[in-house]
C-alpha positions as CSV (number, residue, x, y, z in Angstrom):
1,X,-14.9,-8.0,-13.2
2,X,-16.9,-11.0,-12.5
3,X,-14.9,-13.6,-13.3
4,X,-11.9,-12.7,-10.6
5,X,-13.0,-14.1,-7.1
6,X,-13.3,-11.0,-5.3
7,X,-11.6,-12.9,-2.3
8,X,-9.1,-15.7,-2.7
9,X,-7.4,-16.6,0.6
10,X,-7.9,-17.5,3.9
11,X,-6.6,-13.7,4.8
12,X,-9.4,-12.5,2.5
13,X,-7.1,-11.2,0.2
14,X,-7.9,-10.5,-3.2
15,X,-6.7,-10.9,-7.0
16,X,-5.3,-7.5,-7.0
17,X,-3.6,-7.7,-3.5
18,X,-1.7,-10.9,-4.6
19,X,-0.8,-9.4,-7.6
20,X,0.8,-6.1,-6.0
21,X,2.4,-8.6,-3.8
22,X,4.0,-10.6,-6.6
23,X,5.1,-7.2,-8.3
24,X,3.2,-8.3,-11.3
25,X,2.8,-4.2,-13.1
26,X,1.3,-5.7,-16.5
27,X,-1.2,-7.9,-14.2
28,X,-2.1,-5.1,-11.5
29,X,-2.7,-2.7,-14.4
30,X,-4.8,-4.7,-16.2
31,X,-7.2,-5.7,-13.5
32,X,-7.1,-1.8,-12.4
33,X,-8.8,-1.7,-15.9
34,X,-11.7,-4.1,-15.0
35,X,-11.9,-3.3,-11.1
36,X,-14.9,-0.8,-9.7
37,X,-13.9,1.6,-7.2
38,X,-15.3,-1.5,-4.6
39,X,-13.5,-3.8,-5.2
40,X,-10.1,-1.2,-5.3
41,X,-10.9,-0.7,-1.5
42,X,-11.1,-4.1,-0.5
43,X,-9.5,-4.9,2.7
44,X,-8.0,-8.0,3.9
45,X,-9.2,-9.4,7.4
46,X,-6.5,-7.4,9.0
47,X,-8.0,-4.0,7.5
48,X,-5.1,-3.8,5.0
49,X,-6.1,-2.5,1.3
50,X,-3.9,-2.9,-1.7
51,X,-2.0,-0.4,-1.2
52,X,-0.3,-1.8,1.4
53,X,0.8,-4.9,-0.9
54,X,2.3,-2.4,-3.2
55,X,4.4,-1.2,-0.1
56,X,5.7,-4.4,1.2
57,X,6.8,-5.5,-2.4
58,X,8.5,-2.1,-2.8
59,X,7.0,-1.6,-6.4
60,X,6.3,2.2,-6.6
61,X,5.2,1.9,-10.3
62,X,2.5,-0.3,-8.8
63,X,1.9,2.2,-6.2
64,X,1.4,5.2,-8.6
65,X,-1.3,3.5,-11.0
66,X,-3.4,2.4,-7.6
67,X,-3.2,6.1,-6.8
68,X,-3.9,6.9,-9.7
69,X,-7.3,5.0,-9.6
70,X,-8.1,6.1,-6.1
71,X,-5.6,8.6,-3.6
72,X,-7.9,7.9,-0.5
73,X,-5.7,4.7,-0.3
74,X,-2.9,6.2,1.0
75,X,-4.7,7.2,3.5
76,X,-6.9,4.1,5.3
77,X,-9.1,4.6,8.1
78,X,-8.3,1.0,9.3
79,X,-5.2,-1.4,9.3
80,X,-1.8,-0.9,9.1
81,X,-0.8,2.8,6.7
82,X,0.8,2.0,3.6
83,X,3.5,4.2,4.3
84,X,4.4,2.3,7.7
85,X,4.1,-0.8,5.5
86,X,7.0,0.5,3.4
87,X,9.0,1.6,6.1
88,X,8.9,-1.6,8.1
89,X,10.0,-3.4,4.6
90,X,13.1,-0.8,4.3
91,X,11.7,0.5,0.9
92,X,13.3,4.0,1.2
93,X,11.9,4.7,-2.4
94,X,8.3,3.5,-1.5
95,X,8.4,5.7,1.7
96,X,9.7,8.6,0.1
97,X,7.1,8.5,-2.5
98,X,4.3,7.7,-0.2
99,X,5.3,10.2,2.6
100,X,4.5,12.7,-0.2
101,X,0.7,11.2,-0.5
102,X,0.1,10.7,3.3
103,X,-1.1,13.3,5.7
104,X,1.4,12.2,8.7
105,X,0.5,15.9,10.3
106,X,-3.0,14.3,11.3
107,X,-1.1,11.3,12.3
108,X,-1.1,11.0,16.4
109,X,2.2,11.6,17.9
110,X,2.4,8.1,19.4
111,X,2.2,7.0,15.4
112,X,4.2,9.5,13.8
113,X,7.0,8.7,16.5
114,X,6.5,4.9,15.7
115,X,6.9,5.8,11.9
116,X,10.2,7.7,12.7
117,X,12.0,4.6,14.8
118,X,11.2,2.8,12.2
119,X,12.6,4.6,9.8
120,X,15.4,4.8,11.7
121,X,15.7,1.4,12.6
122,X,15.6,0.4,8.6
123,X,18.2,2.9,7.9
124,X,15.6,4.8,5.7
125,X,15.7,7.9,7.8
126,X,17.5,11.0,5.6
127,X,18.5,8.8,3.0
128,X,18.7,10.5,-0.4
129,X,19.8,9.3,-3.6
């Protein structure tokens, strides 16, 4: 998608990251439309992809069409885990959905424990609706 600046901040985010910040579905699916896999797995100077915008805005319609497009995001080699992300933001139904679509068993024990407190500490811990 040439015309969308692939980078628009001084975080190095990009169109799409803003945009799953912001919540905005028709937007995010419409540039999912236009967007190689490349630009999809753009990271932010912090390492963060867009998955992780989806988490902190606690849009899990968002979070299901970037999967949809690409499930190694749920999973980044770098940055801060989108399921953390939704934990830290208390989004019990954005952790609940991405616990399903992380592999927290490969997870070191020093990170799955740090995902646990905060869980706990966000009152998402054994929460069911």
């Amino acid at each position: 998608m040439p015309n969308i600046p692939r980078r628009i901040s001084d975080q190095q985010e990009t169109t799409l990251h803003i945009a799953a910040a912001a919540s905005q579905e028709d937007f995010v699916e419409n540039l999912l439309n236009g967007l190689n896999n490349e630009d999809l797995i753009a990271v932010n100077n912090r390492r963060n992809n867009v998955l992780v915008y989806a988490a902190a805005s606690g849009n899990v319609k968002i979070a299901k069409v970037i999967l949809m497009k690409n499930e190694i995001l749920a999973n980044p080699n770098s940055g801060i885990t989108p399921l953390y992300m939704a934990a830290l933001s208390g989004h019990s139904e954005m952790a609940k959905f991405l616990y399903s679509k992380t592999m927290v068993r490969e997870w070191a024990e020093t990170t799955q424990e740090e995902l646990f407190l905060t869980c706990v500490k966000n009152d998402i811990y054994g929460k069911h609706k």
